[in-house]
C-alpha positions in Angstrom: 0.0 0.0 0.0 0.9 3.2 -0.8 2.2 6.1 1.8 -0.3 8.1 0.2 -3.2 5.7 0.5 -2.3 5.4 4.1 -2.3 8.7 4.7 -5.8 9.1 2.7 -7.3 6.3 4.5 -6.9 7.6 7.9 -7.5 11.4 7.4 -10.7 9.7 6.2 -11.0 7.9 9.6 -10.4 11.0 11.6 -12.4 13.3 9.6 -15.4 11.3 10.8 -16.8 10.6 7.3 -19.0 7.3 7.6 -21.6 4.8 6.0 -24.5 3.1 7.5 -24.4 -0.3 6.6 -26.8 -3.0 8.3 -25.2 -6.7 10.7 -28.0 -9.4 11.3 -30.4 -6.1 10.6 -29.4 -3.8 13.0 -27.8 -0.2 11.4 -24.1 0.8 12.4 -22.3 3.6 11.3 -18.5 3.0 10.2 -15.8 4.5 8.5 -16.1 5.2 4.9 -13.4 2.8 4.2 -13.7 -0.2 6.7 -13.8 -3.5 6.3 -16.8 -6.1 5.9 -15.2 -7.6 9.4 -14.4 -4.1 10.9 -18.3 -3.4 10.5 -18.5 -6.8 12.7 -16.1 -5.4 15.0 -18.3 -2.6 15.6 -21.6 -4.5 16.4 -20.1 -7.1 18.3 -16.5 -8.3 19.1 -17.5 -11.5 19.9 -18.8 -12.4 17.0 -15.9 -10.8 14.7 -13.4 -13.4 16.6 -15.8 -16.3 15.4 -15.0 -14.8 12.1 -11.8 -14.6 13.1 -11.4 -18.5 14.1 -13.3 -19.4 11.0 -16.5 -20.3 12.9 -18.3 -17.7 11.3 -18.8 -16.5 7.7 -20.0 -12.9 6.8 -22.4 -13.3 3.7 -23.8 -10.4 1.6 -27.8 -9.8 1.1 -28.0 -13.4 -1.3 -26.1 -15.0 1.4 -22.9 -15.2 -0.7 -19.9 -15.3 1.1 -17.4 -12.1 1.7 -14.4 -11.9 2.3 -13.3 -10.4 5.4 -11.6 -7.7 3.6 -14.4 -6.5 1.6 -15.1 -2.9 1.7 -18.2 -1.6 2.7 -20.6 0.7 0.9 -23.6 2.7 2.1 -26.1 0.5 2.5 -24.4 -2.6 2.1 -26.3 -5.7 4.3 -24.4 -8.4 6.1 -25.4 -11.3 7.9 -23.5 -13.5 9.9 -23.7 -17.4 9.7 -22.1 -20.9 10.7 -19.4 -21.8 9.0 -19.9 -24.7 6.7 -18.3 -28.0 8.0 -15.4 -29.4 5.8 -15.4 -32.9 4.4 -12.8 -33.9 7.1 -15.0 -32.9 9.3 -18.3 -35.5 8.1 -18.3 -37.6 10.8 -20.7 -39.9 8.6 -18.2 -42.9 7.9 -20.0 -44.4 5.1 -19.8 -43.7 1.3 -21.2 -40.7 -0.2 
């Protein structure tokens, strides 16, 4: 990343310029340029270390998966589910 990006990200942070974007239905306000799992962060930490751990997945509006990392936009829905178990995890021992 760029010194300049940096620098534009967080006069963006401290100038107070935010979104409203919706977790699980309930509004939050966050920066501009936060993160699908910062806007987590900011309706509850507990949840955001689930994410964290990979017990829980942030999904869009559809319910597709995002990425952590995503940026947010005004508006922009997420909901938080269970993370899908992993065929190592199939504790069915028989043939698919």
């Amino acid at each position: 990343m760029s010194e300049t990006h940096e620098v534009d990200n967080n006069l963006r942070r401290e100038s107070g310029e935010s979104v409203r974007v919706y977790v699980n239905a309930r509004a939050i306000d966050v920066p501009q340029n936060a993160t699908a799992l910062e806007a987590v962060e900011a309706w509850d930490a507990t949840v955001a270390a689930a994410v964290r751990d990979g017990e829980r997945n942030i999904t869009d509006s559809r319910g597709i998966v995002t990425a952590n990392d995503s940026p947010v936009h005004n508006g922009a829905i997420f909901r938080i589910v269970r993370a899908r178990q992993t065929a190592d995890e199939d504790n069915d021992p028989g043939p698919v």
